[in-house]
C-alpha positions in Angstrom: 24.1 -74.7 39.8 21.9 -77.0 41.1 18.0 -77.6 42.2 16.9 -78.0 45.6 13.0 -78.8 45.2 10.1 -79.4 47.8 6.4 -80.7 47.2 3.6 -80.1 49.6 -0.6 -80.0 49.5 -2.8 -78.1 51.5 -6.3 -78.8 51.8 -9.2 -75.9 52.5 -12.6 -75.7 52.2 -12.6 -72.9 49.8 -13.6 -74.2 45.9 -10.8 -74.3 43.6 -11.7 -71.4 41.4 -11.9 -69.0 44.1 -8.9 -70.1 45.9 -7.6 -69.6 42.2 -9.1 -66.4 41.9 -7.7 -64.4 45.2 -4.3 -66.3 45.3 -3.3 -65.9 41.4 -5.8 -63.2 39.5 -6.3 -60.8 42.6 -3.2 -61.3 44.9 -1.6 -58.2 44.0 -4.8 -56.5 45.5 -6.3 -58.9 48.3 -2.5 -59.3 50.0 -2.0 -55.7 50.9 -5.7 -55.8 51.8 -5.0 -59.0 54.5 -1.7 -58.5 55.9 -0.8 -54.8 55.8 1.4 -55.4 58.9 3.6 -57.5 56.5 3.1 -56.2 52.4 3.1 -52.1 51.8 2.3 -53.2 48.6 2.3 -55.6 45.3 2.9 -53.6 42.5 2.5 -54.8 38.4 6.2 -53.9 37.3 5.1 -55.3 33.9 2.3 -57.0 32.2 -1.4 -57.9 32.6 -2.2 -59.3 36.4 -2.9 -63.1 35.9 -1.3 -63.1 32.4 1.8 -64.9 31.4 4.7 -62.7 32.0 3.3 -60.3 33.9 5.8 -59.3 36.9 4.8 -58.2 40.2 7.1 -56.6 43.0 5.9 -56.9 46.6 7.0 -54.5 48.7 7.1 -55.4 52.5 6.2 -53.2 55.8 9.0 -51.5 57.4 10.7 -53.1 60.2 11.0 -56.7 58.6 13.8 -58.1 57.6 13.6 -57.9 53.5 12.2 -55.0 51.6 10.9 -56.0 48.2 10.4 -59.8 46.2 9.7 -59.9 41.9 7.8 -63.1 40.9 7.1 -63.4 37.2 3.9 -65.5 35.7 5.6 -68.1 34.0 3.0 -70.1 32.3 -1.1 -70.1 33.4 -3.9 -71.8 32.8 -7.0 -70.8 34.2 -9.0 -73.6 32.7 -7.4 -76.1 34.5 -6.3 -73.7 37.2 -2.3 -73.9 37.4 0.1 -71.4 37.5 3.8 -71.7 37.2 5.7 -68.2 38.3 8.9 -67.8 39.2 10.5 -65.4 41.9 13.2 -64.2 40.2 14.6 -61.0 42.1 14.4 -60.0 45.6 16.8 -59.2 49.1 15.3 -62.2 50.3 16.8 -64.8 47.4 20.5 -63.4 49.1 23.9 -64.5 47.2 23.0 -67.7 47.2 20.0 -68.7 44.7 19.4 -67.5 41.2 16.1 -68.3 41.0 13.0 -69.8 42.6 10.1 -71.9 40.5 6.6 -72.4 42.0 4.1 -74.9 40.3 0.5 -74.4 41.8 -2.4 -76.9 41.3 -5.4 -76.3 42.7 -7.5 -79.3 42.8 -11.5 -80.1 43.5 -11.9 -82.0 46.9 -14.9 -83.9 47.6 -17.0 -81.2 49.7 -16.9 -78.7 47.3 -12.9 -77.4 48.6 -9.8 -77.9 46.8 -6.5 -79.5 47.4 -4.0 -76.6 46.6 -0.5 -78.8 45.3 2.8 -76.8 45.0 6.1 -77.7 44.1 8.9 -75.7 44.8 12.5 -75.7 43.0 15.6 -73.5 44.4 18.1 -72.8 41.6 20.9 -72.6 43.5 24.2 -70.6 42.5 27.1 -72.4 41.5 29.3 -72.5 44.6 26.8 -72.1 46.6 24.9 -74.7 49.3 21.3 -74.4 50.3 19.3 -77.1 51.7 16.0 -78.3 52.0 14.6 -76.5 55.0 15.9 -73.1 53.6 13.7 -74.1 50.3 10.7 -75.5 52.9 10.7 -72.5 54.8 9.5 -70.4 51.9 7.3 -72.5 50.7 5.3 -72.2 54.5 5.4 -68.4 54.2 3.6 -69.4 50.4 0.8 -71.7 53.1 0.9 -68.8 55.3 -0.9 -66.6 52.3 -3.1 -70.0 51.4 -4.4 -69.6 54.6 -5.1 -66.0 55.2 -6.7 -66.1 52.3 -8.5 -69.1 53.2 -9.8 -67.1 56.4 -11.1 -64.1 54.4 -13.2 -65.9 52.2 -14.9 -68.3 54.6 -16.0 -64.9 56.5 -17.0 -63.4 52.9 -18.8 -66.3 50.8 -19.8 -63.7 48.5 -16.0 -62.5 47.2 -14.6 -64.1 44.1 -17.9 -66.1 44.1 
């Protein structure tokens, strides 16, 4: 097995805490909320949301190519405001990866926004070949949420204020 990872940043004008707030605390509700054309829901399989361990199943619309993803809260820290979780079951992972790690940092920018850091590792299966871009690629669907999110809360200053 081996581990295919990618790093990337993403600036916003959103303050860390809030960003923290909606993309790690409140996902499993805000998501749905934002993007019903893409998640039916985000359901807590297990756990407490934005507790370590707690596991989360997102269920997507109908009509898209994968139906459901489980990420698990690995480790969190909402002083500091990281969170490791992992994806660890899904139609999307295919035959091909065991298991997907996601570190988020989201850091104070000058301004008052944050610099949201993420580092993503692809366990891949032994046997099996996946590159970069494959790893990349879900990573910018990760951004994709960063920036819906982003958009909500610059239209409601008052949410997760």
């Amino acid at each position: 097995m081996g581990v295919v990872s990618v790093s990337s940043e993403y600036a916003t004008p959103i303050a860390p805490a809030r960003m923290f707030k909606a993309l790690v605390i409140d996902a499993h509700n805000l998501v749905p909320k934002l993007s019903p054309q893409a998640v039916k829901s985000v359901d807590v399989v297990e756990g407490v949301p934005g507790e370590a361990g707690c596991i989360k199943q997102t269920n997507f619309a109908d009509g898209l190519p994968f139906k459901y993803l489980k990420h698990k809260i690995d480790a969190i820290d909402t002083d500091n405001l990281v969170c490791k979780y992992s994806l660890i079951e899904g139609d999307a992972m295919a035959d091909k990866i065991d298991l997907v790690v996601y570190n988020v940092k989201f850091e104070a920018s000058s301004g008052g926004g944050c610099v949201i850091k993420m580092t993503t590792e692809g366990h891949v299966k032994a046997g099996q070949e996946v590159d970069e871009a494959t790893i990349k690629a879900g990573q910018e669907q990760e951004i994709g949420y960063f920036k819906l999110v982003e958009t909500h809360l610059l239209a409601n200053p008052d949410v997760y204020a």
